[in-house]
N, C-alpha and C positions, 0 to 999 in steps of 0.2 A: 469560491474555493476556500479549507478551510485552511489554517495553518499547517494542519498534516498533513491533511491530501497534497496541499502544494512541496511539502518540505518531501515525502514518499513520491510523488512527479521528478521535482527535481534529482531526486537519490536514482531513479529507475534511468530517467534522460542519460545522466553523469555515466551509470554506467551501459547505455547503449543498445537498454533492455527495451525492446517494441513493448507496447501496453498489452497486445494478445500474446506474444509470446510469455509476460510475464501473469498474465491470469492463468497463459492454461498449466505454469510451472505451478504454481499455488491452487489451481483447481479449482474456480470460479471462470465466469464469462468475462468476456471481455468489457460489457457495458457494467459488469460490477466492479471491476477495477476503475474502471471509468469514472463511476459514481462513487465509489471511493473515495477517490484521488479529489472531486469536486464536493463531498463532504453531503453527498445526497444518499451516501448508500454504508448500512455495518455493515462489515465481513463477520461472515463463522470466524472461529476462535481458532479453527485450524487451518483455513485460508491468513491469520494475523501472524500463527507460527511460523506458516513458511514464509509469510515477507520479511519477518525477522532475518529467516534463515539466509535468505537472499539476499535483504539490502544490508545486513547488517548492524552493529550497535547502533547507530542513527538512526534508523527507523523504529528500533525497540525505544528509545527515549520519545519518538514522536506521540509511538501507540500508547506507552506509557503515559504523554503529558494530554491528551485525549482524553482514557481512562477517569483522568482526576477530576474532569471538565462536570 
């Protein structure tokens, strides 16, 4: 898992978000949030916007500290 995926795990857990409920909000499957989350899988750029939207500034700083990787 990578620092993100785990740190975007944790963020979705904290607030109580199942991992399919929170794909099909963002509009991916659920083994792509999955892989994600374990650092096996990008998202589209508009599945990143809406975890943004979702998990909030925390996850923007995760996507962000990825990005630089």
């Amino acid at each position: 898992m990578t620092e993100t995926g785990l740190a975007l795990r944790q963020i979705r857990m904290n607030l109580g978000i199942l991992l399919y409920d929170m794909a099909r909000e963002i509009g991916v499957g659920a083994a792509t949030l999955s892989g994600f989350e374990h650092g096996k899988e990008e998202l589209p750029e508009e599945a990143r916007r809406r975890l943004v939207e979702v998990y909030g500034i925390e996850a923007e700083r995760a996507l962000r500290s990825e990005e630089a990787k």
